[in-house]
One Martini backbone bead per residue (centre of mass of N, CA, C, O) as a GRO file, in nm:
protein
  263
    1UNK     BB    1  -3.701   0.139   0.447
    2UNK     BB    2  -3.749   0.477   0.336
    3UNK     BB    3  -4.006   0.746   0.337
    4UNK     BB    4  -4.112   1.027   0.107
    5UNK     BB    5  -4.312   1.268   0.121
    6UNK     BB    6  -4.387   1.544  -0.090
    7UNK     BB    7  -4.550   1.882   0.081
    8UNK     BB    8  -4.378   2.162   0.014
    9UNK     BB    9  -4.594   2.303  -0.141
   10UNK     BB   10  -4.806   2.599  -0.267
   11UNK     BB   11  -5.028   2.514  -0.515
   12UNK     BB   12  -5.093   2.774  -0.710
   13UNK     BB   13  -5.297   2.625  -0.925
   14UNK     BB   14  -5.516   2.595  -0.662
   15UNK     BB   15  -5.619   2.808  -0.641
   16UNK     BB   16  -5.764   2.925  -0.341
   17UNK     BB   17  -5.776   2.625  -0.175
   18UNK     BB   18  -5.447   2.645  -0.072
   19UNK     BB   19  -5.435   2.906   0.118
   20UNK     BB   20  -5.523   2.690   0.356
   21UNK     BB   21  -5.478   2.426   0.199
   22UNK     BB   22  -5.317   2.131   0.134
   23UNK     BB   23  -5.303   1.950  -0.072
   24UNK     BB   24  -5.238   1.673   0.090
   25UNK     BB   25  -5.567   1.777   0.230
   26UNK     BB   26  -5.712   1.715   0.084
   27UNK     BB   27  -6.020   1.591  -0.062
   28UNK     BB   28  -6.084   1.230  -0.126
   29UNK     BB   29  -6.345   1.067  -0.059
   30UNK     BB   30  -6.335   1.155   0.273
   31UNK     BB   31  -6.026   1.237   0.233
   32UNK     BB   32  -5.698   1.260   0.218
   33UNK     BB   33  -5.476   1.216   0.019
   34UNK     BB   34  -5.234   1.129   0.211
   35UNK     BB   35  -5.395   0.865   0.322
   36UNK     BB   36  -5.350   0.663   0.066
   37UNK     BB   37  -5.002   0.687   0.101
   38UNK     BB   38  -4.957   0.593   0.344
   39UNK     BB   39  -5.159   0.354   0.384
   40UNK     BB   40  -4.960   0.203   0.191
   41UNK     BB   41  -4.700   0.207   0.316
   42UNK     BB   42  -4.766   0.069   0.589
   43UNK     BB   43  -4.804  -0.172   0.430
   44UNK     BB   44  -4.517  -0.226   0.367
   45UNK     BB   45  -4.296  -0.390   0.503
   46UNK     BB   46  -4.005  -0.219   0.386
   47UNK     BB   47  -4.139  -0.015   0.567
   48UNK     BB   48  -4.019   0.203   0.853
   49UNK     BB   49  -4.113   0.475   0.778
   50UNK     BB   50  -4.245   0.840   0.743
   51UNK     BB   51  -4.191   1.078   0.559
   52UNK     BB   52  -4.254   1.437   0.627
   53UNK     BB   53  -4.245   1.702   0.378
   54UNK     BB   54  -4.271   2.062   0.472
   55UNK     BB   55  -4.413   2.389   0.571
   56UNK     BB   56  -4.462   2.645   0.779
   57UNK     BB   57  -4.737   2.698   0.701
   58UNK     BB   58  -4.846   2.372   0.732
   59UNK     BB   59  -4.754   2.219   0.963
   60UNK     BB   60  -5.000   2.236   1.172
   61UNK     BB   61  -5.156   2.024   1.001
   62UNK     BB   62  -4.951   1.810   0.986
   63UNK     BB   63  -4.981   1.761   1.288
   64UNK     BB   64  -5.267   1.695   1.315
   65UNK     BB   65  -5.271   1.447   1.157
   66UNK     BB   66  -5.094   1.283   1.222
   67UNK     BB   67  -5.254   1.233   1.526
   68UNK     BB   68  -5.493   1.100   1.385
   69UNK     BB   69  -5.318   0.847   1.330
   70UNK     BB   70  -5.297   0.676   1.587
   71UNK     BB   71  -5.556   0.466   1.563
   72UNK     BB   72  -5.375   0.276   1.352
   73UNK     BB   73  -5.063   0.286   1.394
   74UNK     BB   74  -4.869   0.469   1.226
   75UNK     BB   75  -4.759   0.713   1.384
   76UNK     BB   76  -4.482   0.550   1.463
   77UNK     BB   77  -4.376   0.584   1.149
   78UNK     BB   78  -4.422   0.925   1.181
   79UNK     BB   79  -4.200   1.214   1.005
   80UNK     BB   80  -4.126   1.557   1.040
   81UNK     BB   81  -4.013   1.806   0.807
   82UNK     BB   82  -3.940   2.127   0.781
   83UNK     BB   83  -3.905   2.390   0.633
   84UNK     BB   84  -3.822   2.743   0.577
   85UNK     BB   85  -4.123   2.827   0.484
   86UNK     BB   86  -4.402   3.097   0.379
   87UNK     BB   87  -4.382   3.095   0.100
   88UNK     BB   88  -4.314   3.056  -0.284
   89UNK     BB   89  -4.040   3.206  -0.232
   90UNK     BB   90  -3.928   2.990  -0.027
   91UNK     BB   91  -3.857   2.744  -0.179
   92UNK     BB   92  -3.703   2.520  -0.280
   93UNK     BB   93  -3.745   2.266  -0.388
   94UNK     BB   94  -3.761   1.939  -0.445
   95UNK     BB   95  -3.426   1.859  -0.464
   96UNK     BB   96  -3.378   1.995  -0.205
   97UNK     BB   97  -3.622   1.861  -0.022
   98UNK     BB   98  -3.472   1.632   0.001
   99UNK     BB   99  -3.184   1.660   0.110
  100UNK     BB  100  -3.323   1.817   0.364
  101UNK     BB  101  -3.435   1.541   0.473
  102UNK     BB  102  -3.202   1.346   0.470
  103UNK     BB  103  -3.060   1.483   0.671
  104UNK     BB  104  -3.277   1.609   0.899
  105UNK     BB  105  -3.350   1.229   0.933
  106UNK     BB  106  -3.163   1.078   0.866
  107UNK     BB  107  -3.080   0.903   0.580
  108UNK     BB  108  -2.974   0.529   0.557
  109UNK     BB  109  -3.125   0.416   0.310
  110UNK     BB  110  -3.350   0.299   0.141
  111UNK     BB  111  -3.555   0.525  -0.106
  112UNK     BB  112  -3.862   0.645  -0.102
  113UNK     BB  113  -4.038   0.880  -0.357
  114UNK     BB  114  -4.345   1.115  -0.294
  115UNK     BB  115  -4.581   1.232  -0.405
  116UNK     BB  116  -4.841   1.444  -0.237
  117UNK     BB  117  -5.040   1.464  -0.537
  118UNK     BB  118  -5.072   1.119  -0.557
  119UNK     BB  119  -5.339   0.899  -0.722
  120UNK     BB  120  -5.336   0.548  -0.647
  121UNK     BB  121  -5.420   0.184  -0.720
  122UNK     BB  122  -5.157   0.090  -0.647
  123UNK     BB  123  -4.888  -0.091  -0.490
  124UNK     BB  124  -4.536  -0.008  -0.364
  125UNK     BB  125  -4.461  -0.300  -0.289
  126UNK     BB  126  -4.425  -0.394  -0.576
  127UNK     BB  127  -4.225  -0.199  -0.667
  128UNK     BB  128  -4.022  -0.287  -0.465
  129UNK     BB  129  -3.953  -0.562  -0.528
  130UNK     BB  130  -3.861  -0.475  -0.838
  131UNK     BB  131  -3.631  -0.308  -0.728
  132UNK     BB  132  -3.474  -0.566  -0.634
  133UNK     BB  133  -3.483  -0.774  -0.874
  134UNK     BB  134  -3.303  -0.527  -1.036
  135UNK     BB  135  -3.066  -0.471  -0.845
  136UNK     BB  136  -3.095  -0.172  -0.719
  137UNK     BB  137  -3.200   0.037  -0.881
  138UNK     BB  138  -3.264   0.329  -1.014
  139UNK     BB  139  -3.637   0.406  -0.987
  140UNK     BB  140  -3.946   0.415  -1.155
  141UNK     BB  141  -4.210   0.489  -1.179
  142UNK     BB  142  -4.490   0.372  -1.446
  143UNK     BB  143  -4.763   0.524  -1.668
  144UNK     BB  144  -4.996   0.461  -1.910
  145UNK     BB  145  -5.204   0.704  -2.104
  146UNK     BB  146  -5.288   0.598  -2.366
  147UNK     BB  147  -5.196   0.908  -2.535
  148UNK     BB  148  -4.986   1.132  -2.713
  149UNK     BB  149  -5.185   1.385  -2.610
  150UNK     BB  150  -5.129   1.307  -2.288
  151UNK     BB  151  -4.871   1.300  -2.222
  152UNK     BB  152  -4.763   1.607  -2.272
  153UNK     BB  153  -4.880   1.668  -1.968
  154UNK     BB  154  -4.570   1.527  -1.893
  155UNK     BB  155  -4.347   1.310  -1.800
  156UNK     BB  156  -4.151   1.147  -2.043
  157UNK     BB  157  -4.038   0.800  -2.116
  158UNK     BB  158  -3.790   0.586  -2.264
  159UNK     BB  159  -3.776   0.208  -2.280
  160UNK     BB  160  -3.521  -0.054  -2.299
  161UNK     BB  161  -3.737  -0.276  -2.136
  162UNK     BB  162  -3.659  -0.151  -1.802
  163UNK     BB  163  -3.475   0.089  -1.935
  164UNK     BB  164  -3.383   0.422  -1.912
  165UNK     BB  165  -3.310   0.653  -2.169
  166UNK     BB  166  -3.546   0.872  -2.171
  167UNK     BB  167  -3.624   1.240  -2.080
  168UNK     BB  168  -3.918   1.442  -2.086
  169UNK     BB  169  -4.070   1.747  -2.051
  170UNK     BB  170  -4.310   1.803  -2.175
  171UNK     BB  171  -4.390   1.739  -2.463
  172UNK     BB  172  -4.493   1.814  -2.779
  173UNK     BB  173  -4.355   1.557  -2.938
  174UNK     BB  174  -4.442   1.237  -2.827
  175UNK     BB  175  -4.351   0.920  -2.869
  176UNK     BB  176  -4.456   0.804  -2.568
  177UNK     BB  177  -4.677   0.698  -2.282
  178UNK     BB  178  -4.441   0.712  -2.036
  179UNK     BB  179  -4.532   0.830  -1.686
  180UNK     BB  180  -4.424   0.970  -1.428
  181UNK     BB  181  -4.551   0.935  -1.119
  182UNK     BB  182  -4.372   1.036  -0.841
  183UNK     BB  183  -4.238   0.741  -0.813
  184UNK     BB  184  -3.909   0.662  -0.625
  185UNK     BB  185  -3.635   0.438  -0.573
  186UNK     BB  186  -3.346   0.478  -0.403
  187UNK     BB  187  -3.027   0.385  -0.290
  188UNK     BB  188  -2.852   0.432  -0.085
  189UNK     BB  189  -2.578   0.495  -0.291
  190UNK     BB  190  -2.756   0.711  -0.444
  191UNK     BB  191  -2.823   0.989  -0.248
  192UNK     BB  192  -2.556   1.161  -0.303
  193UNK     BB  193  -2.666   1.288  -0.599
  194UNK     BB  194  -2.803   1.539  -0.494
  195UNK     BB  195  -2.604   1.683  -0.417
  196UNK     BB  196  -2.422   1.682  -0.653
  197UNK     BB  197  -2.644   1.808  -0.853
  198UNK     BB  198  -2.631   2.080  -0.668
  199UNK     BB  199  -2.361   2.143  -0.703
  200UNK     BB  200  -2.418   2.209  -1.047
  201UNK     BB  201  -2.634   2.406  -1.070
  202UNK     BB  202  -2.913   2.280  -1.058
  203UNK     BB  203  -3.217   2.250  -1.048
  204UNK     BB  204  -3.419   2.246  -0.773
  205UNK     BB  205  -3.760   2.115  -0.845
  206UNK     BB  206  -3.765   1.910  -1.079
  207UNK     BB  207  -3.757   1.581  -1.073
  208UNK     BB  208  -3.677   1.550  -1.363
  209UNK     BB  209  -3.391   1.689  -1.371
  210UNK     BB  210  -3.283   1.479  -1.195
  211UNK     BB  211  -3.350   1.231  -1.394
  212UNK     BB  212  -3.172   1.351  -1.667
  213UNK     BB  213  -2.953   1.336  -1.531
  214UNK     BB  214  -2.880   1.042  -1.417
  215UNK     BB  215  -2.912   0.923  -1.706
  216UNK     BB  216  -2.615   0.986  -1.722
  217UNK     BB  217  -2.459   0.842  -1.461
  218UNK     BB  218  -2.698   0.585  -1.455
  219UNK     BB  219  -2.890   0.367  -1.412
  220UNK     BB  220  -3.234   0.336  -1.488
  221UNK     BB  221  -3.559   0.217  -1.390
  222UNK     BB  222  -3.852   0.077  -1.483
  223UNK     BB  223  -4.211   0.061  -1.352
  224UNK     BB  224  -4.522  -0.066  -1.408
  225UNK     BB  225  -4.809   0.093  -1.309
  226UNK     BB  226  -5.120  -0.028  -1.254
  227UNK     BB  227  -5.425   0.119  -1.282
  228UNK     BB  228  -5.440   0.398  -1.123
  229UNK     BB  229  -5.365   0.747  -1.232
  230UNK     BB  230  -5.316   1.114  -1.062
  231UNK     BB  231  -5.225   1.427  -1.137
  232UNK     BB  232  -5.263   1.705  -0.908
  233UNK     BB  233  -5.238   2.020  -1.056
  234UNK     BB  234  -5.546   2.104  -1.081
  235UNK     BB  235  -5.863   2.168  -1.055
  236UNK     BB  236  -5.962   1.969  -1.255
  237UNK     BB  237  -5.860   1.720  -1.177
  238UNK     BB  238  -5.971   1.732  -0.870
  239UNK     BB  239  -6.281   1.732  -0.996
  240UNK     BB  240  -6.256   1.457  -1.135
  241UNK     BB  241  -6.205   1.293  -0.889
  242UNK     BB  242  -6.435   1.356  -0.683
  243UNK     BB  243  -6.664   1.300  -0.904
  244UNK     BB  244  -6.582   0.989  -0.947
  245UNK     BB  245  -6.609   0.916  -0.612
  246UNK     BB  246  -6.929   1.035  -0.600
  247UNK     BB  247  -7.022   0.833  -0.799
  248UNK     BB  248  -6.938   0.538  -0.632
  249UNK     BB  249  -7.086   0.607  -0.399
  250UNK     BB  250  -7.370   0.653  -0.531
  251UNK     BB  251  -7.351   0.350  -0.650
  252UNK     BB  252  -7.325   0.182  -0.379
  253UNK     BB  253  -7.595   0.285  -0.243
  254UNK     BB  254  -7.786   0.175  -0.469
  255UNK     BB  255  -7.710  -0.121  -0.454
  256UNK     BB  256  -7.772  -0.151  -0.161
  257UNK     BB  257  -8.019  -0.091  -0.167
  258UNK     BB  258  -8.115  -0.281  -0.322
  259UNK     BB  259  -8.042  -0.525  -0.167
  260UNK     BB  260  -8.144  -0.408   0.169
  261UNK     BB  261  -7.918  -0.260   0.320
  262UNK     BB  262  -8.068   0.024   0.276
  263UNK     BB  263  -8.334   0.195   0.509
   0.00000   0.00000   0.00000
């Protein structure tokens, strides 16, 4: 199986910290948020290789980024794509930048796909089995978010079993909480669907817009997610995920302390 985690955006809504430094190199507990992605994908047996697809503006930053991963050997495990774009006018858009990652990369193989800004605290090799046990089909991973004033800011699933029925994206009035989390796996036989997707002239931005033609296509089923899970679209979540982090380190120097642990 290979990975492809989605870095291609221009993150407008977190500027100005993002007019320098990509939203998946921010930092979060002294780490890019990147690293806690690829570094769970390292982990994942049944991935083999680790696609990055970025954009020419950010490109040396991520390129800075995987050398530095060499002293862990993930490094041989990563491949940069770059989309051809230098500002948010020129970007691709989600569904676009994976058609072209997917060409570029030559991905011939069943593949996982990462949004690039998200955070959580599940392991994706659990939702890879659950993705073979339940027969290869098209998987969204999804996350129970407990509340539907909480949904209303999500793309929202409904599901019949483990079956995806509806998807609609950031619903006014919301039936379900379960929220798609910008990690899906799609068979090899598959891929071809976003060529299809694109060729009839369908939005070519949000993964949900082709999450919700494909219900119309072919099955596509949901795994739930447990743990953490945080979807860094703004200012907000980011400083309180920041603080949150912050918050456990300064409790866990605390406890060692206490325990005579530090001096």
């Amino acid at each position: 199986m290979d990975a492809l985690v989605l870095c291609g955006g221009f993150a407008t809504r977190l500027e100005p910290i993002t007019l320098f430094v990509p939203k998946p190199l921010l930092p979060i507990g002294g780490r890019p948020i990147l690293d806690y992605i690829v570094d769970d994908l390292a982990d994942a047996p049944e991935v083999n290789r680790i696609i990055i697809s970025t954009n020419m503006k950010f490109a040396e930053q991520f390129r800075y980024w995987a050398n530095n991963k060499s002293a862990s050997g993930i490094r041989k495990k990563l491949e940069l794509v770059v989309e051809p774009a230098l500002h948010n006018g020129e970007k691709f858009g989600a569904i676009k930048g994976i058609r072209f990652a997917i060409e570029k990369a030559g991905v011939a193989d069943d593949l996982i796909i990462i949004a690039g800004d998200n955070f959580y605290s599940s392991s994706v090799s659990e939702a890879i089995k659950g993705f073979a046990r339940e027969g290869r089909k098209p998987t969204v991973c999804v996350h129970d978010v407990g509340s539907l004033g909480e949904a209303s800011r999500f793309g929202i699933v409904k599901m019949e079993s483990s079956t995806i029925k509806e998807f609609e994206e950031k619903p006014v009035a919301p039936t379900s909480t379960m929220a798609s989390t910008g990690i899906y796996i799609y068979p090899k036989e598959a891929l071809a669907r976003f060529e299809e997707y694109l060729a009839g002239q369908n939005n070519p931005d949000a993964p949900g817009f082709f999450l919700k033609w494909l219900i119309g296509k072919e099955e596509v089923r949901g795994i739930v997610q447990k743990g953490e899970w945080f979807d860094i679209g703004n200012i907000d979540t980011y400083s309180k995920l920041c603080a949150q982090f912050n918050g456990r380190a300064a409790s866990s120097d605390q406890e060692a302390a206490a325990s005579g642990s530090v001096h």
